[in-house]
N, C-alpha and C positions, 0 to 999 in steps of 0.2 A: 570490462568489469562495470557491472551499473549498481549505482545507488537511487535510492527512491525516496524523495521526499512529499512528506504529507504536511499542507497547509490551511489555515482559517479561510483560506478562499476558498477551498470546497475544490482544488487540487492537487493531484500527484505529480510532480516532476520526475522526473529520469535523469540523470546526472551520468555523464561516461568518463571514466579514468583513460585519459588521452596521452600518449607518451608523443612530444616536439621531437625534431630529426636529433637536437641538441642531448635525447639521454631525458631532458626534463620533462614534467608529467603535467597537468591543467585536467579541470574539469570542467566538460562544455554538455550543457543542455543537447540533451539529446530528443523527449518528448514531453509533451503534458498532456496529461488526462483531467476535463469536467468531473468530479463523480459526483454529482450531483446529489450534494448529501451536506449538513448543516457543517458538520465542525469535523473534521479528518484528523484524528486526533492519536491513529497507529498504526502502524504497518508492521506486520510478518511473514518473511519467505518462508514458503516451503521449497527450499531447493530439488527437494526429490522429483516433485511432479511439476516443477517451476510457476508455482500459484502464487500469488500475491495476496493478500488478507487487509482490507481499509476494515479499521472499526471508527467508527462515526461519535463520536461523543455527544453529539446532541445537545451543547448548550443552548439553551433557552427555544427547546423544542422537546415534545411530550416521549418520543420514543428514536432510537437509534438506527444505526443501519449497519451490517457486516456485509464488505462486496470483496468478490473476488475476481480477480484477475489473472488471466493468462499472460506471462513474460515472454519475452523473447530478446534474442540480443544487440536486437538494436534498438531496446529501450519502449519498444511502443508496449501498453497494456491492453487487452480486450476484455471487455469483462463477460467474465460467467455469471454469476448467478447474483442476486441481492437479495436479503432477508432480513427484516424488520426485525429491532427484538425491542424489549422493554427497557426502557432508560437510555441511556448510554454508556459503552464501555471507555475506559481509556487505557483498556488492555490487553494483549490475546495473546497464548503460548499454547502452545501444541502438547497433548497425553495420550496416554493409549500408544505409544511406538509411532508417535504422529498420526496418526488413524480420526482424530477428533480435537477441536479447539474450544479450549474454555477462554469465553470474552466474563471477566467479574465486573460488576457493576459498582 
């Protein structure tokens, strides 16, 4: 199981739910992503197609960025696609039967 954290340094970490021989669990860094992008400020899976969604918040910078990323289970991302929008978000949720993401400003 990975979790993914988005940071003011402008990356994503990968976090993996590790179970010890002992029964107990730890979580150990598994990768980090540059997204080269101002403020990283949300992240949303879409489990279906295994995508990952950075919305950029853009503080003290004119416009934002939504990148998307390919999952996989050891944690690494690859990104697909990047696209500039106006302002920044610091939101994103999925409508339309997941089909389209609205990032509000």
């Amino acid at each position: 199981m990975n979790l993914y954290v988005a940071s003011y340094t402008g990356n994503i970490t990968t976090l993996s739910l590790l179970q010890n021989p002992d029964g107990s669990h730890k979580l150990a860094q598994a990768a980090t992503v540059n997204t080269s992008t101002h403020t990283p400020s949300w992240l949303t899976l879409n489990r279906q197609n295994n995508v990952l969604y950075m919305i950029d918040e853009a503080v003290n910078a004119t416009n934002g960025t939504v990148v998307s990323y390919k999952t996989s289970d050891t944690g690494h991302l690859t990104e697909i696609q990047r696209v500039q929008d106006i302002g920044g978000g610091v939101y994103a949720t999925f409508y339309g039967s997941g089909s389209a993401l609205a990032v509000p400003h």
